[in-house]
N, CA, C and O atoms as a CHARMM CRD file, in Angstrom:
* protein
*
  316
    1    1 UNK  N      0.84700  -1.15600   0.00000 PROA 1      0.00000
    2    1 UNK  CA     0.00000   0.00000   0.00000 PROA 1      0.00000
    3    1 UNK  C      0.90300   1.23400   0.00000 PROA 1      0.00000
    4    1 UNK  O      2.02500   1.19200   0.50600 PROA 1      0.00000
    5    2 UNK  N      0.52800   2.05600  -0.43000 PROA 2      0.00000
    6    2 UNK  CA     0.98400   3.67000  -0.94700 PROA 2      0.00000
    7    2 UNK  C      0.79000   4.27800   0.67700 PROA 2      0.00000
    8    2 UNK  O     -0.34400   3.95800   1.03600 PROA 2      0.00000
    9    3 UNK  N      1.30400   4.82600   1.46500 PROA 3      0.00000
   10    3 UNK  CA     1.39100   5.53900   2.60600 PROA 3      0.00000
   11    3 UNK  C      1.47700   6.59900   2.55500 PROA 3      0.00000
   12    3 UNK  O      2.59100   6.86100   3.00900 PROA 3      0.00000
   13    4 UNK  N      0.68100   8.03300   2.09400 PROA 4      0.00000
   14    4 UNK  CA     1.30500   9.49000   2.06900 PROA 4      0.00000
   15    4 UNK  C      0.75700   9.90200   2.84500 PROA 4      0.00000
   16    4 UNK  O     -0.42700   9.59900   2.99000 PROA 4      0.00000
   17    5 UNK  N      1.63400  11.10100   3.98800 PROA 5      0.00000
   18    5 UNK  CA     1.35500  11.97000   4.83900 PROA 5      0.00000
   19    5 UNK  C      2.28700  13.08800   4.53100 PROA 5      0.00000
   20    5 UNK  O      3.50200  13.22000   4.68100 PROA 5      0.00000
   21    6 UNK  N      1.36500  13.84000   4.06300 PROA 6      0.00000
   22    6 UNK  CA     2.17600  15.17300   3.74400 PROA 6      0.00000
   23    6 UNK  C      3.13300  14.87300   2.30400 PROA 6      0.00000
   24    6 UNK  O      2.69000  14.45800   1.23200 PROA 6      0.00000
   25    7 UNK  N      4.36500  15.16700   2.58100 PROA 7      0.00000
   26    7 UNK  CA     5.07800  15.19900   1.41500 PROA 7      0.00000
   27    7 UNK  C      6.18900  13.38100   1.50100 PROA 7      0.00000
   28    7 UNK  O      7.14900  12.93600   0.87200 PROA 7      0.00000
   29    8 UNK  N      5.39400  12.92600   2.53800 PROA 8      0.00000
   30    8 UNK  CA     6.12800  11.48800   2.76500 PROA 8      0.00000
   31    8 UNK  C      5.23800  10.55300   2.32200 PROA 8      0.00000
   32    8 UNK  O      4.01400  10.53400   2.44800 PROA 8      0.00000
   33    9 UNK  N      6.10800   9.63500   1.69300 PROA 9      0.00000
   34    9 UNK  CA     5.80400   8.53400   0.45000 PROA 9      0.00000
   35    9 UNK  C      6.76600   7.57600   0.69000 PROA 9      0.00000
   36    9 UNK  O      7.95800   7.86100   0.80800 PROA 9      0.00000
   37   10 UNK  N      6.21900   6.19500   0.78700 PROA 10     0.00000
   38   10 UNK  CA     6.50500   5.41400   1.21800 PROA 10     0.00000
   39   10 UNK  C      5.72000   3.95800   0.39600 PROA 10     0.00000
   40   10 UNK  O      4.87500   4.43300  -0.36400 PROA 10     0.00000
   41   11 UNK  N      5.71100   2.73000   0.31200 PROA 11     0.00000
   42   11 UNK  CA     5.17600   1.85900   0.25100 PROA 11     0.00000
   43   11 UNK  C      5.37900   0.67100   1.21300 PROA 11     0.00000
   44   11 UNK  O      6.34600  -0.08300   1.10400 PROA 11     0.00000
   45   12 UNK  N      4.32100   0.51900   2.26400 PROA 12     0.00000
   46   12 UNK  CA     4.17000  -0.10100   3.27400 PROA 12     0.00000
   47   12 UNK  C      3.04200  -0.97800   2.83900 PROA 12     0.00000
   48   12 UNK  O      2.10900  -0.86600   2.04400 PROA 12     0.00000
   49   13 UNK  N      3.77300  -2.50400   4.20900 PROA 13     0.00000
   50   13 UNK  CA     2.96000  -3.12900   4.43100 PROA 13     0.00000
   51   13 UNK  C      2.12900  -3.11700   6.02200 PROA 13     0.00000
   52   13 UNK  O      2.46800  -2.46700   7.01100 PROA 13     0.00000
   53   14 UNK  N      0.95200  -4.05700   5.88600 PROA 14     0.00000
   54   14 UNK  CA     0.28300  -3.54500   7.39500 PROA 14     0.00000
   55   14 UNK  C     -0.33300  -5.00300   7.63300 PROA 14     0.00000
   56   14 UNK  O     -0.76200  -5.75000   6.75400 PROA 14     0.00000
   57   15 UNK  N     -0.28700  -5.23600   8.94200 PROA 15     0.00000
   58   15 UNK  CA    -1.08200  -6.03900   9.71700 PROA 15     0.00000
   59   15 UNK  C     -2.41400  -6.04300   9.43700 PROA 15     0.00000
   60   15 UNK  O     -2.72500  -4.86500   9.26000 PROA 15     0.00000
   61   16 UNK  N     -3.10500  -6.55500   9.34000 PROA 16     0.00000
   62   16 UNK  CA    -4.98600  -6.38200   9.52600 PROA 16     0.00000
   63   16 UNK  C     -4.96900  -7.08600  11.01300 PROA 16     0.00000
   64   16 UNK  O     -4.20400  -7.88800  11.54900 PROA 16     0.00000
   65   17 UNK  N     -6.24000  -6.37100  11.45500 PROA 17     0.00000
   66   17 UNK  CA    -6.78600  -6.27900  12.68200 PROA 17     0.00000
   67   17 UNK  C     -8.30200  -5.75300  12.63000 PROA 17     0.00000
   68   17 UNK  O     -8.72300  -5.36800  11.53900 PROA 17     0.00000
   69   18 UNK  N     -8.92100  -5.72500  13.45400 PROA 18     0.00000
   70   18 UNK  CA    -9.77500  -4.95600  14.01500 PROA 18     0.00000
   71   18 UNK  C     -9.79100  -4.38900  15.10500 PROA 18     0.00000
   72   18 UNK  O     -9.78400  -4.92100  16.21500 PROA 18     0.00000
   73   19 UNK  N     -9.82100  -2.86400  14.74700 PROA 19     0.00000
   74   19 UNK  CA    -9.07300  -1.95200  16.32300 PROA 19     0.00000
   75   19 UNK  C    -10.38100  -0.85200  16.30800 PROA 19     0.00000
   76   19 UNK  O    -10.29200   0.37400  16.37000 PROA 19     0.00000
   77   20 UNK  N    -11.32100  -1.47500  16.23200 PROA 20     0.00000
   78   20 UNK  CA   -12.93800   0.05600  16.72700 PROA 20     0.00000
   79   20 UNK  C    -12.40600   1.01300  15.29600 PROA 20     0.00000
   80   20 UNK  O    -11.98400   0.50900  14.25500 PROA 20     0.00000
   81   21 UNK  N    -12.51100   2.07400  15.48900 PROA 21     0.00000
   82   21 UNK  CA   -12.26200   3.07000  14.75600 PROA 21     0.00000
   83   21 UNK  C    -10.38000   3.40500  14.77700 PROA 21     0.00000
   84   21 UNK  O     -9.84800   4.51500  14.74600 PROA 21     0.00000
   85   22 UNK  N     -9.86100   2.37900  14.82300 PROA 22     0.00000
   86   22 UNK  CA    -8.72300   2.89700  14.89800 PROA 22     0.00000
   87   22 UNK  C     -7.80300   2.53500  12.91500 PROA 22     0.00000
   88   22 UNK  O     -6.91000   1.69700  13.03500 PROA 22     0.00000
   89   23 UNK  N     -7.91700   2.88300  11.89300 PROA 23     0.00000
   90   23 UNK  CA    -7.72000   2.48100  10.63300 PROA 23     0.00000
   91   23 UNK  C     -6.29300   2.28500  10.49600 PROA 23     0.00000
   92   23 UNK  O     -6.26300   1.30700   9.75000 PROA 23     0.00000
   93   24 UNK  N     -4.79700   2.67000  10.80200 PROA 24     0.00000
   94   24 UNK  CA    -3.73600   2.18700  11.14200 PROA 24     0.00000
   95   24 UNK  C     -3.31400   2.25500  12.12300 PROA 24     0.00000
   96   24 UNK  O     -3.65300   3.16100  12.88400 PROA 24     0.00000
   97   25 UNK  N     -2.13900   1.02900  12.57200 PROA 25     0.00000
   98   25 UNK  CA    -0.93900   1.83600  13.93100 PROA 25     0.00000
   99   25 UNK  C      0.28700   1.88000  12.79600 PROA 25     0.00000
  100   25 UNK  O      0.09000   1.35200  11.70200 PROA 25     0.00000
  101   26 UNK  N      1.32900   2.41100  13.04200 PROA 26     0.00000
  102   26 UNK  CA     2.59300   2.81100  13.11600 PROA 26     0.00000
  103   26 UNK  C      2.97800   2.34400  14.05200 PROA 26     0.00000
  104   26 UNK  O      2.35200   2.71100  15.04600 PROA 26     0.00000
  105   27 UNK  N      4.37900   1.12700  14.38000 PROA 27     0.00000
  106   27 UNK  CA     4.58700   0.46000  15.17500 PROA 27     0.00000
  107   27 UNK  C      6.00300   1.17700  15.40300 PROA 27     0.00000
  108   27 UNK  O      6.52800   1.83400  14.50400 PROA 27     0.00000
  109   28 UNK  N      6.70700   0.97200  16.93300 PROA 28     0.00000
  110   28 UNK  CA     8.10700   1.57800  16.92500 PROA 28     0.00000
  111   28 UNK  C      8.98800   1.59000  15.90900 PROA 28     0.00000
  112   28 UNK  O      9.65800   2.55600  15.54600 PROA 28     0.00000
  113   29 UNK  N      8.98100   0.31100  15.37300 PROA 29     0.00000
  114   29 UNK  CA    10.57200   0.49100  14.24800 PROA 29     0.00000
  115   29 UNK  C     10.24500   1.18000  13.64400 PROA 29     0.00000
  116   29 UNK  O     11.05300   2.07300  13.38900 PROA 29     0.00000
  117   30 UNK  N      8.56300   1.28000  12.85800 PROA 30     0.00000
  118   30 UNK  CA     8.84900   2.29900  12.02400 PROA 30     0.00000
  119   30 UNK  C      8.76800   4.16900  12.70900 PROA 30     0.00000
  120   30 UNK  O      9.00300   5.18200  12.04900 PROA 30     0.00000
  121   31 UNK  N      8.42600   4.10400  13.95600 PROA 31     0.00000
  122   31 UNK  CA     8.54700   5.45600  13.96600 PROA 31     0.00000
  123   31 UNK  C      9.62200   5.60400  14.79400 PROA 31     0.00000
  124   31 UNK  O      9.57600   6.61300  15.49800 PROA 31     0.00000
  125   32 UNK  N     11.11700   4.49800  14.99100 PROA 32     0.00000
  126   32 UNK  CA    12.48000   4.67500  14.86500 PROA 32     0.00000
  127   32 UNK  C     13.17000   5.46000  13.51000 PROA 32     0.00000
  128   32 UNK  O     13.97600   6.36900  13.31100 PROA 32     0.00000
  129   33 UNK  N     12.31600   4.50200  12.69400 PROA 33     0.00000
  130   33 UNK  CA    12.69600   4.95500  11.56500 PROA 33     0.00000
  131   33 UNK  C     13.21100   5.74000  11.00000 PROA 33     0.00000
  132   33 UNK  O     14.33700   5.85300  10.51600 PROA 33     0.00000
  133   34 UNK  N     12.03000   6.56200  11.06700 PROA 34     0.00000
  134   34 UNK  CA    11.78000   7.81800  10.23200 PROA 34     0.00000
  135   34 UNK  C     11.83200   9.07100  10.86400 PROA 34     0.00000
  136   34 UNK  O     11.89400  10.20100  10.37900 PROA 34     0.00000
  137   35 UNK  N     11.78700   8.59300  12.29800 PROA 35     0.00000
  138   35 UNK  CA    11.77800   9.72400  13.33500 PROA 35     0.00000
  139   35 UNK  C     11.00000  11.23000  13.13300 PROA 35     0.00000
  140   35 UNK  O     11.56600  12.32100  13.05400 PROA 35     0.00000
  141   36 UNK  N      9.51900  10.96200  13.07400 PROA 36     0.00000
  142   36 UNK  CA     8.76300  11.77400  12.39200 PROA 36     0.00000
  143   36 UNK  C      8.43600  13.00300  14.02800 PROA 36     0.00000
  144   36 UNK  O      8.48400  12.44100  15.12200 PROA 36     0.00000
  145   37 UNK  N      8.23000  14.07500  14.01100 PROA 37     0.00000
  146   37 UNK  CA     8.23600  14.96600  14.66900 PROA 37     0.00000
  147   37 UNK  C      6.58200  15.31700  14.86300 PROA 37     0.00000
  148   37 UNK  O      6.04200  15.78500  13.86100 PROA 37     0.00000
  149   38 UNK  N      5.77600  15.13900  16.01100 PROA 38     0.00000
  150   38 UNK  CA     4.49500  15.31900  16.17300 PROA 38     0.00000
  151   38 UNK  C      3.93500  16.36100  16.85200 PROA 38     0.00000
  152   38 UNK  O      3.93100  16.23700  18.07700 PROA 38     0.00000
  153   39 UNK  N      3.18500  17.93200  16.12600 PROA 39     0.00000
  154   39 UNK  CA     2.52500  18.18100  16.61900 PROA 39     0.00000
  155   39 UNK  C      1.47400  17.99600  17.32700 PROA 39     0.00000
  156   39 UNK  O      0.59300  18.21300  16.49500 PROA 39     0.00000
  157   40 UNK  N      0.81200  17.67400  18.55400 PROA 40     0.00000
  158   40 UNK  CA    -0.36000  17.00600  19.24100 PROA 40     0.00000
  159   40 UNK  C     -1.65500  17.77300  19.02700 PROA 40     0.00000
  160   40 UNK  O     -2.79300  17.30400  19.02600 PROA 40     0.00000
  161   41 UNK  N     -1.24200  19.16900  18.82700 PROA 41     0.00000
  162   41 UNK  CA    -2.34000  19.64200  19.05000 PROA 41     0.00000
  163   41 UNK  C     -3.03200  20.04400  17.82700 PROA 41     0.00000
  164   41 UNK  O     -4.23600  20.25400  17.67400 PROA 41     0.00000
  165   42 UNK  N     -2.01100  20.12200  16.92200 PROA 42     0.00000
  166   42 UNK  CA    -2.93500  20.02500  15.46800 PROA 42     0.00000
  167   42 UNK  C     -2.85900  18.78800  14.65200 PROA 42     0.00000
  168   42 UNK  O     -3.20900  18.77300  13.47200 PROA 42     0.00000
  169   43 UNK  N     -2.37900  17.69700  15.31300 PROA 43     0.00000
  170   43 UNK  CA    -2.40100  16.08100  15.30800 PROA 43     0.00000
  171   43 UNK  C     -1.59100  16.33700  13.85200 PROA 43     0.00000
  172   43 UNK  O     -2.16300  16.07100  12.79500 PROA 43     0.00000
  173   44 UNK  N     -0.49700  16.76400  13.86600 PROA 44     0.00000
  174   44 UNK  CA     0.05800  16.93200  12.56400 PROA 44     0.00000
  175   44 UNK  C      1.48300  16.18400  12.32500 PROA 44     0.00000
  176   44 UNK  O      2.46000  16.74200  12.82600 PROA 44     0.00000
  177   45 UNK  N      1.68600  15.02800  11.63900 PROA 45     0.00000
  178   45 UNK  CA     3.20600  14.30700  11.48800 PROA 45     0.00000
  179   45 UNK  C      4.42400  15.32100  10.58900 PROA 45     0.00000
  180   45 UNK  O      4.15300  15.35700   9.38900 PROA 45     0.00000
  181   46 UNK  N      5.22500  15.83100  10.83300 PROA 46     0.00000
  182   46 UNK  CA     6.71300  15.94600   9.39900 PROA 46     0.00000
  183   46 UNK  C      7.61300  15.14800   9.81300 PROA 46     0.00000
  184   46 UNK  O      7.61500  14.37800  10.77400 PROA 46     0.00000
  185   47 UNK  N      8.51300  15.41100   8.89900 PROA 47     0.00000
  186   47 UNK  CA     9.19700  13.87400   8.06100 PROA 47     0.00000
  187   47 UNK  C     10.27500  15.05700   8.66500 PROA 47     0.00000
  188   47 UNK  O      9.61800  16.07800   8.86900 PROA 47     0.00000
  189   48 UNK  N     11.87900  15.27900   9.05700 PROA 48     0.00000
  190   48 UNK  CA    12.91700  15.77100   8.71900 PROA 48     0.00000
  191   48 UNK  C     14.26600  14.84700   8.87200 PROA 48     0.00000
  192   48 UNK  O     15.36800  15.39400   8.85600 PROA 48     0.00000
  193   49 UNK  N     14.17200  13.79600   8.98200 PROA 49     0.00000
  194   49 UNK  CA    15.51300  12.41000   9.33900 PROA 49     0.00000
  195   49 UNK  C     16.50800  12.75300   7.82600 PROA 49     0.00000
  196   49 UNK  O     16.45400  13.48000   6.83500 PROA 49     0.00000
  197   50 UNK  N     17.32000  11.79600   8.37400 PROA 50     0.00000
  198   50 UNK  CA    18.05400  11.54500   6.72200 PROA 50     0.00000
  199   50 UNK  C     17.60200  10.63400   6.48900 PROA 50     0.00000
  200   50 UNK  O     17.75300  10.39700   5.29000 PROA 50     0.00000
  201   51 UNK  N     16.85200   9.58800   7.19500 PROA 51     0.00000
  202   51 UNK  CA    16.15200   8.46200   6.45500 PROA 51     0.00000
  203   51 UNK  C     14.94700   9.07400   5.66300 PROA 51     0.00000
  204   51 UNK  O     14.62700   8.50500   4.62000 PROA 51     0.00000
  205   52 UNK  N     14.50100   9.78400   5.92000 PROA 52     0.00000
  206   52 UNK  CA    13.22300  10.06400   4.71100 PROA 52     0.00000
  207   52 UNK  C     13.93400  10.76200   3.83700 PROA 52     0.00000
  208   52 UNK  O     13.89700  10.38800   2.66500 PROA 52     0.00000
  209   53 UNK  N     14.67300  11.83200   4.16900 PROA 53     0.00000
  210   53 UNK  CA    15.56400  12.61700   3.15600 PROA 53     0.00000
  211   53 UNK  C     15.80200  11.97300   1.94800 PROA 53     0.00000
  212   53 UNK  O     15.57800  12.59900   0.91100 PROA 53     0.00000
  213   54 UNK  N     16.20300  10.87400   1.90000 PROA 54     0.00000
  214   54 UNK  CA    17.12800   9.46400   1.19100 PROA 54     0.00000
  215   54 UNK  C     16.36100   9.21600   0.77800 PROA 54     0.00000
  216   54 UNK  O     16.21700   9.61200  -0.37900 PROA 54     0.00000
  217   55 UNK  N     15.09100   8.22800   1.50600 PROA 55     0.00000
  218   55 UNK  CA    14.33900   7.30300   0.68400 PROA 55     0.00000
  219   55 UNK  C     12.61400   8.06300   0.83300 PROA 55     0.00000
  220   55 UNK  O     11.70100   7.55200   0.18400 PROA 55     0.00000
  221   56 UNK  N     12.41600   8.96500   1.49800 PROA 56     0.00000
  222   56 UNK  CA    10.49800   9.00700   1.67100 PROA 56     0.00000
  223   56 UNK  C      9.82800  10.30700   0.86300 PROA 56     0.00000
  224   56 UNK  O      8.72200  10.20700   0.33100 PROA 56     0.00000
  225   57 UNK  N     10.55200  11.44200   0.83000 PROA 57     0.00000
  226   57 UNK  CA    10.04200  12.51900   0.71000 PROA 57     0.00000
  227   57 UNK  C     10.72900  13.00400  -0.59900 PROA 57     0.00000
  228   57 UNK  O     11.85100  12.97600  -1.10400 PROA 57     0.00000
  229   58 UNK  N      9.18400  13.57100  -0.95700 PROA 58     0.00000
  230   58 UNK  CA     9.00000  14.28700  -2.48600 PROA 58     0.00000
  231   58 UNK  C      8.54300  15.45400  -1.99500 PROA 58     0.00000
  232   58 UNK  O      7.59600  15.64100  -1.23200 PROA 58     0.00000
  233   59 UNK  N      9.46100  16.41300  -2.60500 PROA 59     0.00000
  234   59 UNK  CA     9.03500  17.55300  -2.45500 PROA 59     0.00000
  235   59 UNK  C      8.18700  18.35900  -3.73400 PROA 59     0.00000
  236   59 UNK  O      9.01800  18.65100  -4.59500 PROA 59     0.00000
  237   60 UNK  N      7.25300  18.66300  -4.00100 PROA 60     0.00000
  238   60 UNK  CA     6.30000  19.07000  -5.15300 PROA 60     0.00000
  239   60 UNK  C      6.52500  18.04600  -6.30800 PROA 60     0.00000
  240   60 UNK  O      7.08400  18.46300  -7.32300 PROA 60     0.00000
  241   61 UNK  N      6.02600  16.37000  -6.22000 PROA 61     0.00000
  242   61 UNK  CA     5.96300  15.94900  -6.59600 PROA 61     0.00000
  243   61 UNK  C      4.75700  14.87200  -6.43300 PROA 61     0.00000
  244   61 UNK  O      4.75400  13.75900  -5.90800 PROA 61     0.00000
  245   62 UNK  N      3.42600  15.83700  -7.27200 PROA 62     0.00000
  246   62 UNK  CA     2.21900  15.06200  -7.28600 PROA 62     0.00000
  247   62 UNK  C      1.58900  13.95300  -8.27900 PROA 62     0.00000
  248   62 UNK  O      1.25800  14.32300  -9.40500 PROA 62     0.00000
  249   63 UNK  N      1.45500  12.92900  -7.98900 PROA 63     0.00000
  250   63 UNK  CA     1.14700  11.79300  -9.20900 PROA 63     0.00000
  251   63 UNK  C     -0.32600  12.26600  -9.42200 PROA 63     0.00000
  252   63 UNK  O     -1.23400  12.40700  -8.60300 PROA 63     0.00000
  253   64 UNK  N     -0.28200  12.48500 -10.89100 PROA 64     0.00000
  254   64 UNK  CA    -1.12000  13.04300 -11.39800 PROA 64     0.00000
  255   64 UNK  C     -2.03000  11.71500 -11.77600 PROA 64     0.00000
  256   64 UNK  O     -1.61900  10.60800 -12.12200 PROA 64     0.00000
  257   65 UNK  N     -3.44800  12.18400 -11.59700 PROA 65     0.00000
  258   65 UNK  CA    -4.41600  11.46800 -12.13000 PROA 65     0.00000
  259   65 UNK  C     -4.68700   9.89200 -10.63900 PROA 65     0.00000
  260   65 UNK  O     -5.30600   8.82800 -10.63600 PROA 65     0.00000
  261   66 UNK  N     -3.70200  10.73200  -9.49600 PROA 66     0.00000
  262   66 UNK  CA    -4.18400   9.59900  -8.54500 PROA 66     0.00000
  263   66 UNK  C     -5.20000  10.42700  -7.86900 PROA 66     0.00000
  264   66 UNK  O     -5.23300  11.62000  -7.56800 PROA 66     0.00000
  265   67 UNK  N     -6.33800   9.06400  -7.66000 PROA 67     0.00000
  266   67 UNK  CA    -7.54700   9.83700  -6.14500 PROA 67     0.00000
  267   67 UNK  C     -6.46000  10.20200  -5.42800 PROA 67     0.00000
  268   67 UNK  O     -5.26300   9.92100  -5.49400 PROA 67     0.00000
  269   68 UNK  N     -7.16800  10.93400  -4.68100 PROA 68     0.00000
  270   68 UNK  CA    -6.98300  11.54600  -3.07900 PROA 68     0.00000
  271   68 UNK  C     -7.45700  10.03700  -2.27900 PROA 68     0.00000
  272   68 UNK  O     -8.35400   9.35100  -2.76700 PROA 68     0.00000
  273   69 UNK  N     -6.85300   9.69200  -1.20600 PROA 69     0.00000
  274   69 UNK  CA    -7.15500   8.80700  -0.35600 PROA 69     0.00000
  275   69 UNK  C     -7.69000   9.20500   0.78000 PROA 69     0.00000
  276   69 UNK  O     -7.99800  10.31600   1.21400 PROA 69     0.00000
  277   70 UNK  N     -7.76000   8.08100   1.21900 PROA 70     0.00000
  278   70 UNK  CA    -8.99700   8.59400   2.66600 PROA 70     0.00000
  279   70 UNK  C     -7.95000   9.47600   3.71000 PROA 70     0.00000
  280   70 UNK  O     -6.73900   9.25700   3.74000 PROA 70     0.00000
  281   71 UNK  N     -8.67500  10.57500   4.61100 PROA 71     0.00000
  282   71 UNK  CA    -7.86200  10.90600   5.19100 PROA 71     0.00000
  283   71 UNK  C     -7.72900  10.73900   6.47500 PROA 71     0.00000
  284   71 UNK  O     -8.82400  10.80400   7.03500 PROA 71     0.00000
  285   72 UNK  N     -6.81100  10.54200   7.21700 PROA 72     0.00000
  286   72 UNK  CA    -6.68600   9.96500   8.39500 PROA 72     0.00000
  287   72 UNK  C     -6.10700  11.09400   9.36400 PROA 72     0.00000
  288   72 UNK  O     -5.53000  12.10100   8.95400 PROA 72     0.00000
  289   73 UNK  N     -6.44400  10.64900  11.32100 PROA 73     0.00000
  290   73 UNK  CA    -6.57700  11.43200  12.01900 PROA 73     0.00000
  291   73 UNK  C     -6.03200  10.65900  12.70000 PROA 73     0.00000
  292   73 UNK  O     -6.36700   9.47500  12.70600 PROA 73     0.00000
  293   74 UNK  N     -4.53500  11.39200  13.83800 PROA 74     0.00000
  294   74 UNK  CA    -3.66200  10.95400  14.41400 PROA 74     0.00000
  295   74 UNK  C     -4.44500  10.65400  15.61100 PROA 74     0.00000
  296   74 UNK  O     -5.19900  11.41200  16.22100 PROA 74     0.00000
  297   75 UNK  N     -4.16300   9.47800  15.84600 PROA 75     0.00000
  298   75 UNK  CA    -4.86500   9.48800  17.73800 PROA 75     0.00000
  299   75 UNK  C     -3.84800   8.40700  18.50000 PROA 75     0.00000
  300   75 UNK  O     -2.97100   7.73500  17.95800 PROA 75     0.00000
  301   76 UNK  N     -4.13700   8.42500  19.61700 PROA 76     0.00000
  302   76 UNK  CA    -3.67900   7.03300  20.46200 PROA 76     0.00000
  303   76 UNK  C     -4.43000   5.98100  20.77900 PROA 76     0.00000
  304   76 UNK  O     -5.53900   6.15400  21.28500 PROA 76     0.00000
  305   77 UNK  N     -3.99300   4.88000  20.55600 PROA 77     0.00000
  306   77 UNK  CA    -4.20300   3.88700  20.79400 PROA 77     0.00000
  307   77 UNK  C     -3.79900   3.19600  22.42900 PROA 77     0.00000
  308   77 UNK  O     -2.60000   3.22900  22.70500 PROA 77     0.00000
  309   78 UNK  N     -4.69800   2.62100  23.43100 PROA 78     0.00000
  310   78 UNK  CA    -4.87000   2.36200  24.88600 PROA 78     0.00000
  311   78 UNK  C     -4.23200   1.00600  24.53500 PROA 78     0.00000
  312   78 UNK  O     -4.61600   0.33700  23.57500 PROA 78     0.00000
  313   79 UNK  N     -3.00400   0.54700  25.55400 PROA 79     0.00000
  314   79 UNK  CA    -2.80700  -0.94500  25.28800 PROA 79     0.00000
  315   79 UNK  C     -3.32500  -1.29500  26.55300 PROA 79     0.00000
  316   79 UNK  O     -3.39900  -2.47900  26.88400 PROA 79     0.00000
């Protein structure tokens, strides 16, 4: 699956589950990863690592003629 948040692009795979209203997690390695920086209060992810630098992020580079995908809303998940 195609993963974009913001100007980060990626192709990930995912677990299936059923989590209520919860539509992905992001598990530690990957947010070792990428070491994405979280605003909380406007639930907002950026990308600035050298790992996305390298491999995730396009900067004004829109694939034309793709839908828009569903859009998703940062929350926490209770273990």
């Amino acid at each position: 699956m195609l993963l974009k948040i913001g100007n980060h692009r990626e192709v990930i795979s995912f677990n299936v589950t059923q989590l209520s209203d919860t539509p992905i997690v992001l598990g530690m390695s990957w947010l070792d990863r990428h070491s994405p920086s979280l605003a909380w209060y406007q639930r907002q992810l950026t990308f600035g690592s050298s790992y996305c630098a390298q491999h995730c992020i396009q900067i004004g580079q829109e694939e034309e003629g793709q839908e828009e995908g569903q859009q998703l809303h940062l929350g926490m998940v209770q273990a």
